[in-house]
Rosetta silent file (secondary structure, phi, psi, omega in degrees, C-alpha in Angstrom):
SEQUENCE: XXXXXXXXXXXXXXXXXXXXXXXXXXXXXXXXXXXXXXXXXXXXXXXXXXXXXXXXXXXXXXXXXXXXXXXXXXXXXXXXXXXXXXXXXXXXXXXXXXXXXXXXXXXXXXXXXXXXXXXXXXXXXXXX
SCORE:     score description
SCORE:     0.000 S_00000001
   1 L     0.000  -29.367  162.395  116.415   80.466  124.096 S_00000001
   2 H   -14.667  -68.287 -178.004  117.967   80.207  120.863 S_00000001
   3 H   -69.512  -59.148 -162.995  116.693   76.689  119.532 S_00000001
   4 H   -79.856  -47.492  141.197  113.445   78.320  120.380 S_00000001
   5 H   -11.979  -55.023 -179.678  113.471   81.015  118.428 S_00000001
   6 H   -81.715  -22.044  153.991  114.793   79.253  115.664 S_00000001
   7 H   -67.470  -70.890  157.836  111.717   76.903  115.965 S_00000001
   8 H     3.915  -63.521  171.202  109.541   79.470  116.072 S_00000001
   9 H   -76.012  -66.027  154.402  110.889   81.232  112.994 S_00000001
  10 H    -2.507  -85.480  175.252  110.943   78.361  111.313 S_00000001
  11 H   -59.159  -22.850  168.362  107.073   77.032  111.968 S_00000001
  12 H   -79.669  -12.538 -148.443  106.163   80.646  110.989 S_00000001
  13 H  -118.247  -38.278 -176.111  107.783   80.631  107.735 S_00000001
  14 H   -70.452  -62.963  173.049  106.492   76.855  107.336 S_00000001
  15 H   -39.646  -66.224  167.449  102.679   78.036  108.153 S_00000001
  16 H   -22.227  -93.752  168.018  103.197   81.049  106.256 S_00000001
  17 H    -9.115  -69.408  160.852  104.423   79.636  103.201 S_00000001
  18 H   -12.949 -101.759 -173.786  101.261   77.064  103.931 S_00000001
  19 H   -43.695  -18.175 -156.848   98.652   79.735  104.024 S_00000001
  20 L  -111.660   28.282  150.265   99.703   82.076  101.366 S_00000001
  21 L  -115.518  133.761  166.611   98.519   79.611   98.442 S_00000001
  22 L   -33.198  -21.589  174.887   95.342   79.418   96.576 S_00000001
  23 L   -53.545  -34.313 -170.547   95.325   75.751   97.558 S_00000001
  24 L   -89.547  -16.429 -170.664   94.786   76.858  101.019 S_00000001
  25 H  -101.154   10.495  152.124   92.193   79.713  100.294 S_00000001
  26 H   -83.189  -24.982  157.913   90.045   76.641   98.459 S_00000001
  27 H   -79.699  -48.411 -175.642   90.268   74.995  101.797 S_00000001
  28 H   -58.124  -49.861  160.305   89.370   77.885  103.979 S_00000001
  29 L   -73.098    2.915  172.916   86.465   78.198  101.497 S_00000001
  30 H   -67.767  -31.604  175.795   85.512   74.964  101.024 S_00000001
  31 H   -74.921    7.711 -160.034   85.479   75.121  104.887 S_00000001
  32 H  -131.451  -31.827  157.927   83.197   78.552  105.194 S_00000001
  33 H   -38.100  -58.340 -177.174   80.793   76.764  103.187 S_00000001
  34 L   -48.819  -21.399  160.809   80.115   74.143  105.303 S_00000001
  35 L   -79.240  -21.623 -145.682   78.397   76.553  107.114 S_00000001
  36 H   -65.375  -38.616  178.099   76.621   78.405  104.481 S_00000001
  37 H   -52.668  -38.581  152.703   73.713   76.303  104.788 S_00000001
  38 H   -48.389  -57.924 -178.175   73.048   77.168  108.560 S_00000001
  39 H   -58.968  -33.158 -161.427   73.400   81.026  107.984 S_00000001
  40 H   -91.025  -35.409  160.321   71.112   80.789  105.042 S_00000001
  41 H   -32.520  -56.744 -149.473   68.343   78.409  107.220 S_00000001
  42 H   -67.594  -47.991  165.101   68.412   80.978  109.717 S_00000001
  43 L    86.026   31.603 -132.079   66.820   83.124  107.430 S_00000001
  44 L  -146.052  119.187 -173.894   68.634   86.181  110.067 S_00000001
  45 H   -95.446  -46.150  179.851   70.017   88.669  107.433 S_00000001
  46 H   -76.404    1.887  179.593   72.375   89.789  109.899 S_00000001
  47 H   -85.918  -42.607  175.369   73.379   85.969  110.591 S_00000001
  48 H   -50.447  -59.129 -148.651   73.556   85.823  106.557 S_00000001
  49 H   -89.735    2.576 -177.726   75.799   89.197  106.460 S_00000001
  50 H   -97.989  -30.643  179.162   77.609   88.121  109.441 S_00000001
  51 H   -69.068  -50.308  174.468   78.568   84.753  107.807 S_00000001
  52 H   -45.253  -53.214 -158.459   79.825   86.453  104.814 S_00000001
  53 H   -96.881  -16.126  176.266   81.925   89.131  106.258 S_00000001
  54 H  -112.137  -45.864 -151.047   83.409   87.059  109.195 S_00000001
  55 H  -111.216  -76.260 -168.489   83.410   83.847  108.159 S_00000001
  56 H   -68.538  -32.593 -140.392   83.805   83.463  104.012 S_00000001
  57 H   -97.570  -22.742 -162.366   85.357   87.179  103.500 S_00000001
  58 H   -83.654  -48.679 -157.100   88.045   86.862  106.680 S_00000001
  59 H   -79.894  -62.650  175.158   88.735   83.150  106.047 S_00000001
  60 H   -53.170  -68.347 -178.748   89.579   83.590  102.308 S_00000001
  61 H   -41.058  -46.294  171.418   90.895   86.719  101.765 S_00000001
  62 H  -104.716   40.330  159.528   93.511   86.216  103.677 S_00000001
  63 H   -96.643  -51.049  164.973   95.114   83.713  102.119 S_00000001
  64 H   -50.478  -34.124  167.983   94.297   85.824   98.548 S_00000001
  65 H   -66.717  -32.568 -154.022   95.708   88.751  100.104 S_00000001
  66 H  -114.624   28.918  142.651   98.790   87.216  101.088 S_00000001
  67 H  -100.728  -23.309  151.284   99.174   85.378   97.351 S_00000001
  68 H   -45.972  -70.398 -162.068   98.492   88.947   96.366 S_00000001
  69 H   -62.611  -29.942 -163.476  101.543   90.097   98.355 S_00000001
  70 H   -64.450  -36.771 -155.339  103.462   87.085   97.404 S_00000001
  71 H   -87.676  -41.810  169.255  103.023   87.915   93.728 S_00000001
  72 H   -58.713  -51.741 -168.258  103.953   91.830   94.107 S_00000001
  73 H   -91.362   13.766   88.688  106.975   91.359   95.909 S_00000001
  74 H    20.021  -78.218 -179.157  107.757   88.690   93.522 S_00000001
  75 H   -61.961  -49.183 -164.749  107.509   91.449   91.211 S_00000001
  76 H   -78.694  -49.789  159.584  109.027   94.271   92.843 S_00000001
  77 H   -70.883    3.617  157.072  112.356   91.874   93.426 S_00000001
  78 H   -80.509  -45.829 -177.626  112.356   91.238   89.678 S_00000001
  79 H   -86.530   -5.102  163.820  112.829   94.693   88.981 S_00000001
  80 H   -77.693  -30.873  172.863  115.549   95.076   91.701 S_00000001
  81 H   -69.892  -43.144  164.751  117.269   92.624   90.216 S_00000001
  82 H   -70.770  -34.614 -176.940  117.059   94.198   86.812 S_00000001
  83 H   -72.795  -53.987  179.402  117.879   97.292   87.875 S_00000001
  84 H   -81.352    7.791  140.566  120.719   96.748   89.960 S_00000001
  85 H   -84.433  -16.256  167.207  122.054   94.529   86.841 S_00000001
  86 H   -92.584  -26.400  166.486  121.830   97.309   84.664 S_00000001
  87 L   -75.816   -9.484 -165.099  123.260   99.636   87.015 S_00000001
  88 L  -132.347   38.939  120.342  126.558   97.014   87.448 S_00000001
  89 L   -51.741  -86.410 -175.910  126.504   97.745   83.340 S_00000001
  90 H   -59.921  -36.047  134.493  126.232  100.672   83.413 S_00000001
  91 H   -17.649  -76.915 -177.968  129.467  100.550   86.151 S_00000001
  92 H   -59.846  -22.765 -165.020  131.056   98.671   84.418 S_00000001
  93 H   -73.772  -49.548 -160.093  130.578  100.749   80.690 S_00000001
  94 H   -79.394  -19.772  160.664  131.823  104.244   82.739 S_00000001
  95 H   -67.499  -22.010  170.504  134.817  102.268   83.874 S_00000001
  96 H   -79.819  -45.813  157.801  135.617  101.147   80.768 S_00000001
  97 H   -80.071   14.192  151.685  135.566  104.981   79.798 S_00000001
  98 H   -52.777  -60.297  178.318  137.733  106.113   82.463 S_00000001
  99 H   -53.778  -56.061 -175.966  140.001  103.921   81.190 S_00000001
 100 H   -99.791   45.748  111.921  140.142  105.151   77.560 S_00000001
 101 H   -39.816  -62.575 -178.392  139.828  108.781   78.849 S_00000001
 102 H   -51.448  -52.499 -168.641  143.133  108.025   80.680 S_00000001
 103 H   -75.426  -17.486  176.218  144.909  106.548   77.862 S_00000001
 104 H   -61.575  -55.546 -154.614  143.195  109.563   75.503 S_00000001
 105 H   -70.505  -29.604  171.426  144.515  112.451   77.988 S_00000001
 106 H   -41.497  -57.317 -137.228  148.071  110.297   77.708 S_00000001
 107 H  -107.259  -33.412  175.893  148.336  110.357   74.220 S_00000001
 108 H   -72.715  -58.704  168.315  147.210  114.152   73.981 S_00000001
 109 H   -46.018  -29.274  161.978  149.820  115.159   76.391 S_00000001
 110 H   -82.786  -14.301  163.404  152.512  113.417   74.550 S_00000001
 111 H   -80.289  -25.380  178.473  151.244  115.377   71.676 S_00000001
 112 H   -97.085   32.461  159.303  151.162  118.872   73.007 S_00000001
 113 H   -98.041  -68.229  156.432  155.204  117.959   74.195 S_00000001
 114 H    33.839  -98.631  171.672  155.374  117.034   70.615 S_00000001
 115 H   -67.791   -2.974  177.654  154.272  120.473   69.655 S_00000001
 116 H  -121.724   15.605  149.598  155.907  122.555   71.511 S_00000001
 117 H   -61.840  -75.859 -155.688  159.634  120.302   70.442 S_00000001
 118 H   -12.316  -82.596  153.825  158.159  121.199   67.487 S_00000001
 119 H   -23.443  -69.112  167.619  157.595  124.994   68.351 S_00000001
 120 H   -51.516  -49.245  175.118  161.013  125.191   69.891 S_00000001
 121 H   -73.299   -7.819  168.786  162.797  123.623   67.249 S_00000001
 122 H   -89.994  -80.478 -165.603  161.113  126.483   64.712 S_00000001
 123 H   -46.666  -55.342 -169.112  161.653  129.334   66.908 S_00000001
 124 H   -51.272  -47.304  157.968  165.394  127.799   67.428 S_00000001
 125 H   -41.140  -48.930 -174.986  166.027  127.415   63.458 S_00000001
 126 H   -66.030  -34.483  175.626  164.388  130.982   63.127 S_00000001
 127 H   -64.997  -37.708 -168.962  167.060  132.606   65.432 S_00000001
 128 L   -63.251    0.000    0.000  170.139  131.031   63.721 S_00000001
């Protein structure tokens, strides 16, 4: 059941791919044309408005819709990509200040033992 599935997915993703170029919505209309001549004979407004809306607007569009979509999410995975590189920056930048936090609070802590040898060594001198 597998194999067929993975044919399946496959031949959708190949049609897909297929349909979802302007190449292909120049063929569905070049092909919606081929009628246009009949509908327009007919002289049958609703044959006319039926041709349009079933036939040229259904047959096109949705290959233009779905070069639409291709083109958003396109889009929309450009700025995930930017984003989540500036966020792994920005990671990295606050990591980098952890670090010389750490080595800051280090060096202040060796300073206030420092000061209070210091301190000690005053007050001790002051008793004598």
């Amino acid at each position: 059941m597998s194999k067929i599935n993975d044919f399946n997915t496959k031949l959708a993703a190949k049609i897909t791919s297929g349909v979802s170029t302007m190449w292909c919505a120049y063929l569905f209309a070049a092909i919606a044309l081929v009628s246009l001549p009949s509908a327009l004979k007919s002289g049958d407004l609703i044959v006319i408005v039926a041709w349009v809306a079933q036939t040229f607007l259904q047959l096109v569009l949705l290959s233009i819709i779905m070069v639409g979509q291709n083109v958003s999410s396109a889009s929309v995975e450009q700025k995930i990509t930017e984003t989540h590189t500036a966020s792994l920056g920005e990671f990295e930048l606050a990591k980098e200040a952890r670090v010389l936090a750490g080595q800051e609070l280090a060096e202040l802590k060796e300073i206030a033992q420092e000061i209070h040898r210091l301190i000690r060594d005053i007050e001790g001198k002051d008793a004598k």
